[in-house]
Structures are given as C-alpha cells and as structure tokens.
MARVOFI-158009 format. One record per atom (N, C-alpha, C, O): residue number from 1; atom name; x, z negated, y; residue in three letters. Coordinates in pm, 1 decimal, always signed. Example, Ala and Ser with C-alpha at 12.3 -4.5 7.8 and 13.67 -1.06 7.14 Angstrom:
! MARVOFI-158009
(1; "N"; (+1319.0; -780.0; -569.0); "ALA")
(1; "CA"; (+1230.0; -780.0; -450.0); "ALA")
(1; "C"; (+1320.0; -780.0; -330.0); "ALA")
(1; "O"; (+1423.6; -846.5; -331.9); "ALA")
(2; "N"; (+1285.0; -708.0; -225.0); "SER")
(2; "CA"; (+1367.0; -714.0; -106.0); "SER")
(2; "C"; (+1290.0; -787.0; +3.0); "SER")
(2; "O"; (+1340.9; -803.9; +113.8); "SER")
! end
This chain:
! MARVOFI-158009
(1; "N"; (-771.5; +1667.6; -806.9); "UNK")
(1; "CA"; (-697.1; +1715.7; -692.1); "UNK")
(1; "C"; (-774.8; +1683.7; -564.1); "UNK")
(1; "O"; (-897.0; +1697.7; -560.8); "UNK")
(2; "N"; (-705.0; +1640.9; -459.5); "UNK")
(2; "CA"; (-739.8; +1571.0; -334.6); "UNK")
(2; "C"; (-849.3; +1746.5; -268.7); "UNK")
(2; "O"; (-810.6; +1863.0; -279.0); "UNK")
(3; "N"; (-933.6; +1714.9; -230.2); "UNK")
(3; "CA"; (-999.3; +1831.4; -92.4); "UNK")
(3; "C"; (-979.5; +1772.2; +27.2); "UNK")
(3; "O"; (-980.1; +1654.6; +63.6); "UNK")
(4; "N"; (-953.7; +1923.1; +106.8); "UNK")
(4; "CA"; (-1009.1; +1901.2; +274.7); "UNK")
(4; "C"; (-1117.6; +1924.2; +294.0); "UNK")
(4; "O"; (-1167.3; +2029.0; +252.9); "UNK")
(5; "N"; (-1186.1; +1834.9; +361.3); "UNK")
(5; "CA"; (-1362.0; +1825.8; +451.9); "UNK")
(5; "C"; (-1329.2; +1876.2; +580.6); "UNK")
(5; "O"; (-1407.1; +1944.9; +646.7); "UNK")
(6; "N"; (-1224.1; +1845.8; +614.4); "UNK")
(6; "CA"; (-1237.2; +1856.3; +795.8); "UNK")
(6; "C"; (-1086.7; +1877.4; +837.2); "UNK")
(6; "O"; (-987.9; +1811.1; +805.6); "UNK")
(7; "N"; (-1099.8; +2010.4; +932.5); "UNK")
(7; "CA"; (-915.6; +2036.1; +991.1); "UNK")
(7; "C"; (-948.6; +2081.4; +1106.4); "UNK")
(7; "O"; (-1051.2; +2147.6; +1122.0); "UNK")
(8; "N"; (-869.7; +2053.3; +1199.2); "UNK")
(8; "CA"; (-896.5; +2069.0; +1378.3); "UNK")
(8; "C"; (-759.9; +2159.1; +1372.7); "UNK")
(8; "O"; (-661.5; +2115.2; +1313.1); "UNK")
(9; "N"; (-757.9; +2283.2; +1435.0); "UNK")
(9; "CA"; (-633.0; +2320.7; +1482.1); "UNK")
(9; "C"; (-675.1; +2349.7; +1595.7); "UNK")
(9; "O"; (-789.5; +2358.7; +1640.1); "UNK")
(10; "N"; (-524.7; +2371.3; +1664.4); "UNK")
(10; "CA"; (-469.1; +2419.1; +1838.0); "UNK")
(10; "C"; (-462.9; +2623.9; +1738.4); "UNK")
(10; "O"; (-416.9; +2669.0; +1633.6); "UNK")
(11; "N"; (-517.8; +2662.4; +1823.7); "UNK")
(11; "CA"; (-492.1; +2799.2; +1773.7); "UNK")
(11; "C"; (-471.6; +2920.7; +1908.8); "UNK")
(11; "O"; (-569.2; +2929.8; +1983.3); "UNK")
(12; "N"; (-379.1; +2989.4; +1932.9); "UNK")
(12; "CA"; (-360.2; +3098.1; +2032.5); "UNK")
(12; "C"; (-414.1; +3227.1; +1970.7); "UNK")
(12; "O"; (-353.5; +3258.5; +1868.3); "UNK")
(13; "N"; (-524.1; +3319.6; +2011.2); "UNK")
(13; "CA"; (-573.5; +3403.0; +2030.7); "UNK")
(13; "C"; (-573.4; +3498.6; +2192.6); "UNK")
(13; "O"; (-579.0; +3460.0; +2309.4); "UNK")
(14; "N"; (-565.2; +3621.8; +2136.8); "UNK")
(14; "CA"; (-607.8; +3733.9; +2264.6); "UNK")
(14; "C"; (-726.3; +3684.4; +2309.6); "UNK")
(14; "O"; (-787.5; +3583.8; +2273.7); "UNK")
(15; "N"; (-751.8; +3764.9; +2391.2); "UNK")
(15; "CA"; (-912.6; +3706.4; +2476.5); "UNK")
(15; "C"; (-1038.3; +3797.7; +2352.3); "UNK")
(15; "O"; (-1147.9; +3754.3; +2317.0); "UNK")
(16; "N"; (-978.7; +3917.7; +2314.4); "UNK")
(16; "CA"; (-1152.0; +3987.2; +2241.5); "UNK")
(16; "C"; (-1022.3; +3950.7; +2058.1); "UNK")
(16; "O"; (-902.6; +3963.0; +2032.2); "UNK")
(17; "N"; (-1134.5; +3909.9; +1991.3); "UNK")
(17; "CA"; (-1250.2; +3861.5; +2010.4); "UNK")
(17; "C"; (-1276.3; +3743.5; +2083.4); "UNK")
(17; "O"; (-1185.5; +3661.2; +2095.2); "UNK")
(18; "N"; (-1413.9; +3718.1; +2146.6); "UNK")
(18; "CA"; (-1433.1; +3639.8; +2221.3); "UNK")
(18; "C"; (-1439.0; +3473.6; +2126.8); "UNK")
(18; "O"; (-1399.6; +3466.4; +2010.4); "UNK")
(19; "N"; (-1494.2; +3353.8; +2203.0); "UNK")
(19; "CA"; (-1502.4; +3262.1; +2114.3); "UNK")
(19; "C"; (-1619.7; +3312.2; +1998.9); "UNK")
(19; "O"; (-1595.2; +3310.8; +1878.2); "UNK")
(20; "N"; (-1708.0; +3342.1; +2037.4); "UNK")
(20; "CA"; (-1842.4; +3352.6; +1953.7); "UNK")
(20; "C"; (-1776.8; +3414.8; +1847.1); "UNK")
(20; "O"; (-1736.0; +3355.9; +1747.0); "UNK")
(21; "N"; (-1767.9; +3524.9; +1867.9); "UNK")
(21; "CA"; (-1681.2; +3650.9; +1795.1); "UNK")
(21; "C"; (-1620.0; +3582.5; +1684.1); "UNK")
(21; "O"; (-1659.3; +3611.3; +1571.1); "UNK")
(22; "N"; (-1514.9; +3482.2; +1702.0); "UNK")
(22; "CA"; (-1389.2; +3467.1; +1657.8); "UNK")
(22; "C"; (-1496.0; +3336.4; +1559.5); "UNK")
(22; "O"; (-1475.4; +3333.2; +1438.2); "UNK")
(23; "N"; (-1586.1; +3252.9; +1609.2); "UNK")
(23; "CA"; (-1640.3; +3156.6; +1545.5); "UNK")
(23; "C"; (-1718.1; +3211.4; +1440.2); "UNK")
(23; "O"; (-1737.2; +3142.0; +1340.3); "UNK")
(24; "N"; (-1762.6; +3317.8; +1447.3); "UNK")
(24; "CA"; (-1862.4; +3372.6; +1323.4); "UNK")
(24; "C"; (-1768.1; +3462.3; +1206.2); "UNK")
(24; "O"; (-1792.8; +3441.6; +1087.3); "UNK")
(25; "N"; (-1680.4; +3543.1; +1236.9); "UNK")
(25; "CA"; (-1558.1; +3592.1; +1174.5); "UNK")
(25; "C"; (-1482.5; +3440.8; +1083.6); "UNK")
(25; "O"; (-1460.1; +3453.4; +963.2); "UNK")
(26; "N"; (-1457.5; +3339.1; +1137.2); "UNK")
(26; "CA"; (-1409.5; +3241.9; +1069.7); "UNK")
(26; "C"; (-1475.0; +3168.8; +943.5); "UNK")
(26; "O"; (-1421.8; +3129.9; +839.5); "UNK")
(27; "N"; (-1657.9; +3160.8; +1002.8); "UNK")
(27; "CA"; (-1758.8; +3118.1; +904.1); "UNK")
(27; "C"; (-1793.2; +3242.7; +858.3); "UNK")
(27; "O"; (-1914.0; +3248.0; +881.5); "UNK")
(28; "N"; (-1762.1; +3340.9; +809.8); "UNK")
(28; "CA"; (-1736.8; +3437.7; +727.1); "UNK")
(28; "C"; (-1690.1; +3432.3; +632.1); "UNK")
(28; "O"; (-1748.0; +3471.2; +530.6); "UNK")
(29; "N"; (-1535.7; +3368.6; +630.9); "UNK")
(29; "CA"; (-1407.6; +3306.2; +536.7); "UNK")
(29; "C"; (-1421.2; +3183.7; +514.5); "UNK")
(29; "O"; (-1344.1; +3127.9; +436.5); "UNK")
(30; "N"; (-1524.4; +3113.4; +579.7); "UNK")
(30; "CA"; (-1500.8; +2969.4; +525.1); "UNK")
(30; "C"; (-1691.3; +3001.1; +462.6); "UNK")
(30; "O"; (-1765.3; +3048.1; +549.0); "UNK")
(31; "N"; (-1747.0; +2977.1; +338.3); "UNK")
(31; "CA"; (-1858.5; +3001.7; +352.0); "UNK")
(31; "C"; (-1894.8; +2849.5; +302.7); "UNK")
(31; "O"; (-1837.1; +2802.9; +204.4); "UNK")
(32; "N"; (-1996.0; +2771.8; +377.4); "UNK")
(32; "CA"; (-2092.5; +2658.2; +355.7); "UNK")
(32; "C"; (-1978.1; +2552.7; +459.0); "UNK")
(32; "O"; (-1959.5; +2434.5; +430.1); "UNK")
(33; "N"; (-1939.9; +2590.9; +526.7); "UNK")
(33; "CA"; (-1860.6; +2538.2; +634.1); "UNK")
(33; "C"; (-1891.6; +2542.1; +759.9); "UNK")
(33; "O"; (-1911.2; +2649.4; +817.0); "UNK")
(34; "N"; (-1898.3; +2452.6; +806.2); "UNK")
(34; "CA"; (-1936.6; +2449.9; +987.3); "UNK")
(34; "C"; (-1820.2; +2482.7; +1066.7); "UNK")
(34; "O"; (-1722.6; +2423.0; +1021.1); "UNK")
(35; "N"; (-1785.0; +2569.5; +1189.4); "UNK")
(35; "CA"; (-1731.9; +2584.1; +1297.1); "UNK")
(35; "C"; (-1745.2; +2593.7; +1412.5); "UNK")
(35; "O"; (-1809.6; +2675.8; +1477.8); "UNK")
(36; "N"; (-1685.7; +2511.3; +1442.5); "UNK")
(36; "CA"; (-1665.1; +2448.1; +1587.3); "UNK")
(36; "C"; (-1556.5; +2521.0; +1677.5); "UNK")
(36; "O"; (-1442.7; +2509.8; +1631.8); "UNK")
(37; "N"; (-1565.6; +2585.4; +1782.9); "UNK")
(37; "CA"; (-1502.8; +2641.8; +1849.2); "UNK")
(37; "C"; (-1496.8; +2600.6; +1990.7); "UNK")
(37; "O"; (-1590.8; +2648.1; +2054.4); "UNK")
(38; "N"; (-1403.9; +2515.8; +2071.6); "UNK")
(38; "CA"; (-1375.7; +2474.3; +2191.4); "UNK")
(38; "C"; (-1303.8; +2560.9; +2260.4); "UNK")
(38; "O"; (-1250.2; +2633.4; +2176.6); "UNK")
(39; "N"; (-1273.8; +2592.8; +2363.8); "UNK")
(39; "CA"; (-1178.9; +2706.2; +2433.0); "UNK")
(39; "C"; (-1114.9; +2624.1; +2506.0); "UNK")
(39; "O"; (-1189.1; +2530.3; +2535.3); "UNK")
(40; "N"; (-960.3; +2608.4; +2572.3); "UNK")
(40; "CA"; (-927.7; +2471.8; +2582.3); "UNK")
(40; "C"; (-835.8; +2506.1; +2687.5); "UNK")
(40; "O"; (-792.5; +2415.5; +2758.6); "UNK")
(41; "N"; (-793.2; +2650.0; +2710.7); "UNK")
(41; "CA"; (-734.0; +2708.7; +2823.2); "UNK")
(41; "C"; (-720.3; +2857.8; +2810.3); "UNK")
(41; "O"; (-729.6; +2916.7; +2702.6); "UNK")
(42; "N"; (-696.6; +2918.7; +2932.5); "UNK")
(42; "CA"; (-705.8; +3078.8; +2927.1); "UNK")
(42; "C"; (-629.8; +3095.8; +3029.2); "UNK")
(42; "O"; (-618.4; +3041.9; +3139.4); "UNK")
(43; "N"; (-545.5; +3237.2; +2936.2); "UNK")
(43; "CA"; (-457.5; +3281.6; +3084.2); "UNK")
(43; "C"; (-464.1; +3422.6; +3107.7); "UNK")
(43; "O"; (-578.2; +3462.8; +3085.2); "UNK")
(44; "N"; (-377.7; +3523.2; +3148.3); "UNK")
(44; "CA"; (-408.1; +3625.5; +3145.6); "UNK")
(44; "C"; (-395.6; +3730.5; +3027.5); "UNK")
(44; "O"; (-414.9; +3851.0; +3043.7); "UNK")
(45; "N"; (-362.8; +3674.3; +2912.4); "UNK")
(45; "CA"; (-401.7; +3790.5; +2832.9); "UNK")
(45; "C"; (-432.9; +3682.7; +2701.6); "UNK")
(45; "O"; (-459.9; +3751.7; +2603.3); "UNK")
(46; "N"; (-437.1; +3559.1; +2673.7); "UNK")
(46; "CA"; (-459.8; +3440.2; +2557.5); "UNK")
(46; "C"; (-540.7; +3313.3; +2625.7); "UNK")
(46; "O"; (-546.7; +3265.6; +2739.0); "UNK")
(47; "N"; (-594.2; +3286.5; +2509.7); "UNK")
(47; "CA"; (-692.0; +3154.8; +2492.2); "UNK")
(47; "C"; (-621.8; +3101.2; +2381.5); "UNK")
(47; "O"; (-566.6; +3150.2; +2282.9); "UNK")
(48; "N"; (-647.9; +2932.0; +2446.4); "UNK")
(48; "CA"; (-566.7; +2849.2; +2326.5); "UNK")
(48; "C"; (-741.8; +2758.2; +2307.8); "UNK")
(48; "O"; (-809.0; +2693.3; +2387.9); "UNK")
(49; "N"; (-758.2; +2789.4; +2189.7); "UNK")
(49; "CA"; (-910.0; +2728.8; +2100.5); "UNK")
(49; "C"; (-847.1; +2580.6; +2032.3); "UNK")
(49; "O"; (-732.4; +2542.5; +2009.2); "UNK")
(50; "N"; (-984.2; +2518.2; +2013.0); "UNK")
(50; "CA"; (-981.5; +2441.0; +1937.5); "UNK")
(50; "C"; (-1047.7; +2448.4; +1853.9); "UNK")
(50; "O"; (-1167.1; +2461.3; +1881.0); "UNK")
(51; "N"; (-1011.9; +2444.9; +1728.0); "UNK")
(51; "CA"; (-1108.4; +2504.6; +1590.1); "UNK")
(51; "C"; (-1154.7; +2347.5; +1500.0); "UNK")
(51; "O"; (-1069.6; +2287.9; +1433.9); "UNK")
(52; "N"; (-1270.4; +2307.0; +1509.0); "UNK")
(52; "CA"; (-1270.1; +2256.6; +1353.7); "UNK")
(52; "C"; (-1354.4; +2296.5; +1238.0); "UNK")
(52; "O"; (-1460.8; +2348.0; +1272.4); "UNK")
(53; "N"; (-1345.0; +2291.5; +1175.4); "UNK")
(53; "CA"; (-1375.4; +2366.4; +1020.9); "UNK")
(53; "C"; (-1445.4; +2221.7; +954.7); "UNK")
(53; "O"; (-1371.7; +2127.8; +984.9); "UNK")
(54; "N"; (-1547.0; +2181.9; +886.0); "UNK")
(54; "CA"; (-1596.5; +2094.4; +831.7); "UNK")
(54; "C"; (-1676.8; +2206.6; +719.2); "UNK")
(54; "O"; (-1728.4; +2316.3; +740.4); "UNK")
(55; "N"; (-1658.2; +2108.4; +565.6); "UNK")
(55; "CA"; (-1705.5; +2133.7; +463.9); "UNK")
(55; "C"; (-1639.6; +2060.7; +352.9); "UNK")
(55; "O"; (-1562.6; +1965.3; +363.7); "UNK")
(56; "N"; (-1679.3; +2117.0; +248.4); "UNK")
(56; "CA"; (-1630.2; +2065.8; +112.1); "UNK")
(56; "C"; (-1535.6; +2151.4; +21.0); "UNK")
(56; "O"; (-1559.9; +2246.7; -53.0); "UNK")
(57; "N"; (-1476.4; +2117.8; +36.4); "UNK")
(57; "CA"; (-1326.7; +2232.2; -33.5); "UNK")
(57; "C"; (-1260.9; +2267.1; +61.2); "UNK")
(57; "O"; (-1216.2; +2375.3; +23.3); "UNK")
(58; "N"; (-1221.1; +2248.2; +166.9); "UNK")
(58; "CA"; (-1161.7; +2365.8; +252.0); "UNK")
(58; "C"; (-1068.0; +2433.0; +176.5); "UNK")
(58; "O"; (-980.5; +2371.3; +115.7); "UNK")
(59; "N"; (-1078.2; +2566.6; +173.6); "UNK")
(59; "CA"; (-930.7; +2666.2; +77.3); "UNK")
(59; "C"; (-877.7; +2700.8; +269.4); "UNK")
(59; "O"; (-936.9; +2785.4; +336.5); "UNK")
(60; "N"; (-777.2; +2628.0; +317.0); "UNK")
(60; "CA"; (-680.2; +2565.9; +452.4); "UNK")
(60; "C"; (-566.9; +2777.8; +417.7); "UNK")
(60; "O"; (-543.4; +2857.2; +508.8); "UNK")
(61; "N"; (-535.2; +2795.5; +293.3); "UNK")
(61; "CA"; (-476.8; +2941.8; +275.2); "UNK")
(61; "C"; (-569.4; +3033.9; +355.2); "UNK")
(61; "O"; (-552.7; +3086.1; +465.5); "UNK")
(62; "N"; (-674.2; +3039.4; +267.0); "UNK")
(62; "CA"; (-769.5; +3172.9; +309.8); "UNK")
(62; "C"; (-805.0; +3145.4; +430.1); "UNK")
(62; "O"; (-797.5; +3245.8; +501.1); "UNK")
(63; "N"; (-854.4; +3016.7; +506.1); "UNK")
(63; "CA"; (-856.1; +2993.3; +652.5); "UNK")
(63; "C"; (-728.7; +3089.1; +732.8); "UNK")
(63; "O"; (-736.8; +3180.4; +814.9); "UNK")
(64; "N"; (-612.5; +3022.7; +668.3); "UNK")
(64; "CA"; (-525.0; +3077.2; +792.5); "UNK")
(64; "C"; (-476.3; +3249.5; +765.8); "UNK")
(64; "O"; (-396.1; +3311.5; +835.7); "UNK")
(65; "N"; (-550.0; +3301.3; +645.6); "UNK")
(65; "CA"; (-541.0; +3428.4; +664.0); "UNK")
(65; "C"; (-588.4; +3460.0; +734.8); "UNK")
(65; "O"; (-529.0; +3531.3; +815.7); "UNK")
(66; "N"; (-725.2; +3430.0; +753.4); "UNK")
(66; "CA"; (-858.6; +3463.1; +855.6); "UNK")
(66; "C"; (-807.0; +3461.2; +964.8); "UNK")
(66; "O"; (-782.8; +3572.2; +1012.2); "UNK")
(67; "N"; (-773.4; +3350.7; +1039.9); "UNK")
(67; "CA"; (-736.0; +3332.5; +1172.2); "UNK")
(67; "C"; (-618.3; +3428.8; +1169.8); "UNK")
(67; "O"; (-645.9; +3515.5; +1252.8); "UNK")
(68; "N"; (-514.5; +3452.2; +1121.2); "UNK")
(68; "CA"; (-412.3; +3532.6; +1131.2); "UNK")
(68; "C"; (-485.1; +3728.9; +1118.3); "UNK")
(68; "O"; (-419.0; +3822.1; +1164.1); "UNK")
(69; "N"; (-606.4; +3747.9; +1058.0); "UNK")
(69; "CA"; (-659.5; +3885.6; +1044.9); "UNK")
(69; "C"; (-757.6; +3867.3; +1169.6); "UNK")
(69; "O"; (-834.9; +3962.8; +1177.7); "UNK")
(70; "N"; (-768.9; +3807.3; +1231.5); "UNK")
(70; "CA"; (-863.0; +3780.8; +1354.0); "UNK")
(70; "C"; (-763.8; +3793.7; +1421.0); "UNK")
(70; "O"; (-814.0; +3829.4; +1527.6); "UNK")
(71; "N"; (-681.0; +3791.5; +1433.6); "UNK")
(71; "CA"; (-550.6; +3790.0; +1568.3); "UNK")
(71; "C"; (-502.6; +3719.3; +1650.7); "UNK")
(71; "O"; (-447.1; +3737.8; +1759.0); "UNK")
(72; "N"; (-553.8; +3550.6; +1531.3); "UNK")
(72; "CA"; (-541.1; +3424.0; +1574.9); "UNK")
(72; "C"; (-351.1; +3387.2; +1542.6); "UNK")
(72; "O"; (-273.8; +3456.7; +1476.6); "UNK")
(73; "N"; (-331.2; +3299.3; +1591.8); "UNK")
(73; "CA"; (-208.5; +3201.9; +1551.7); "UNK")
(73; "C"; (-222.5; +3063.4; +1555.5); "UNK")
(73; "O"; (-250.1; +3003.8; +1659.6); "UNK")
(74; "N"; (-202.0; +2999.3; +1429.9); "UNK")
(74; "CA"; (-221.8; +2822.4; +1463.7); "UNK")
(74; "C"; (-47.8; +2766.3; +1504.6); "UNK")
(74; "O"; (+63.6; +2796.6; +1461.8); "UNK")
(75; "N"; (-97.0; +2676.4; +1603.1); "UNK")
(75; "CA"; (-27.7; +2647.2; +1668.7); "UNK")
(75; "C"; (+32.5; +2504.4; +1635.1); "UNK")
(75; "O"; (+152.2; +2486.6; +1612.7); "UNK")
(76; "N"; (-65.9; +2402.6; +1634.0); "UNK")
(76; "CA"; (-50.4; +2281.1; +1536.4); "UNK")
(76; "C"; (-172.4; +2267.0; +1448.4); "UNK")
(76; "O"; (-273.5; +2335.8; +1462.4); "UNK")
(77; "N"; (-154.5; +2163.3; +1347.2); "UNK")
(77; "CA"; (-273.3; +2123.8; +1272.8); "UNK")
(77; "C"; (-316.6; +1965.3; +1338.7); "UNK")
(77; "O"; (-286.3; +1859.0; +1284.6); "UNK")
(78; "N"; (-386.7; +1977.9; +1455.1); "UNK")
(78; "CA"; (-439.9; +1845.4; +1497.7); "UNK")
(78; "C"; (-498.7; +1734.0; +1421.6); "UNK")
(78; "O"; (-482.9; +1616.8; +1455.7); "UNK")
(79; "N"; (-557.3; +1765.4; +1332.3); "UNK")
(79; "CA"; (-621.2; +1644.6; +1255.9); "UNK")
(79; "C"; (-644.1; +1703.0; +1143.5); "UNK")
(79; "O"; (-639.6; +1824.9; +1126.8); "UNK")
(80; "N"; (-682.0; +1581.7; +1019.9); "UNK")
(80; "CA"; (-714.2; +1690.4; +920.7); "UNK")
(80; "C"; (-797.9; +1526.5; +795.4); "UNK")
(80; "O"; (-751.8; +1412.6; +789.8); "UNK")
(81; "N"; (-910.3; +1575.1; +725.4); "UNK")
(81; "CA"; (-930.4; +1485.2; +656.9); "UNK")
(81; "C"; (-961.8; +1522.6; +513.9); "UNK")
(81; "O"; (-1019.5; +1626.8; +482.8); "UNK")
(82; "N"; (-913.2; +1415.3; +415.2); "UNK")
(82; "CA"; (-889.0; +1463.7; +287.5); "UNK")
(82; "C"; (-927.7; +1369.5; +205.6); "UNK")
(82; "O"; (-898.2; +1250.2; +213.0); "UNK")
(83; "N"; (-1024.1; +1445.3; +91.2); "UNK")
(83; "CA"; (-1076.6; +1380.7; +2.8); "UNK")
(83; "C"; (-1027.9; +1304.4; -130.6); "UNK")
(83; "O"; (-1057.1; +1393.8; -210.0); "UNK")
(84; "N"; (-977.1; +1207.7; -206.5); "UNK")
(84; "CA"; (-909.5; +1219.7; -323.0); "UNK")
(84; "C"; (-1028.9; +1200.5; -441.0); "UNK")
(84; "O"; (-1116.9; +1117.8; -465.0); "UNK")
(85; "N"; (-976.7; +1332.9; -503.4); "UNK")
(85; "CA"; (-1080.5; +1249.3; -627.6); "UNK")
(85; "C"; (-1118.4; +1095.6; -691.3); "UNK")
(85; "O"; (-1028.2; +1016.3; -718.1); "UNK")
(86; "N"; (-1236.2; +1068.6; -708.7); "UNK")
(86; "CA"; (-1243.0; +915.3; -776.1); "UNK")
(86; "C"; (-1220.4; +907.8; -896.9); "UNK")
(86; "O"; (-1274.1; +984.3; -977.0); "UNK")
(87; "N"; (-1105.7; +779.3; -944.6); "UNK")
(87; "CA"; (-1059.8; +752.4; -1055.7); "UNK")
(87; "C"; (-1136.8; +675.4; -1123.0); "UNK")
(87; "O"; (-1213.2; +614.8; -1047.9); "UNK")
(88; "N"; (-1155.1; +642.7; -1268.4); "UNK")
(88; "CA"; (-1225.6; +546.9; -1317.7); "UNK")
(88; "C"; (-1130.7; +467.0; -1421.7); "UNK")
(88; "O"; (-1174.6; +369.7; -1483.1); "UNK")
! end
C-alpha cells in the first residue's frame, strides 16, 4: 500500500491557539513527523496557516482529526507526496 511522506494544507484556525501552540499539538498526533507552520494571513478573529507535515506513514485521518480537535479547518490539500511500495 502506497504512504504519504509529505502534505501541505491551506488550513483556517481562530487566532489561540497560537501558531506555536497549534504546531506542537499537531506533532503530538503526528509522532516522528516534522511540522511546519507558516501563517499566511490574519484577520479579525482567523488565521489561514500553512501546514506541512513530513514523515513516513502519514495516517492524513488522525491528522485531520487533530486539526479539526485543535479548532482547525482544512481548507485545500495543497500538495501532497506519496510513496508506492517497491515491486519485485
């Protein structure tokens, strides 16, 4: 079965938690995964982030629980890269 290494989303969040906040809460749910957190506009009560997630397996479900129990919303899935298993 194919894995995700790497997924960029557009994501709308409230302002608390802050980015930091929201970046360590995420590598919480993703564990042996790097996150990347860009902030990409702010208005008066939302920030639209840019998230990428890098690792080996991404489980992309339990991610978007996370972001959805953080009080995130993904908005699009900007990029995304995927592994296929090697055949012999």
């Amino acid at each position: 079965m194919a894995s995700i290494n790497r997924v960029v989303l557009d994501i709308l969040k409230p302002h608390q938690p802050n980015a930091v906040d929201f970046a360590l809460a995420l590598a919480s749910h993703a564990s042996g995964c790097k996150v990347s957190v860009t902030v990409t506009a702010v208005d008066e009560k939302t920030e639209n982030l840019e998230v990428t997630v890098e690792g080996e397996a991404i489980d992309f479900e339990r991610l978007r629980s996370a972001i959805n129990d953080i009080g995130g919303s993904i908005h699009s899935i900007d990029a995304v890269d995927v592994t296929a298993p090697a055949t012999e």
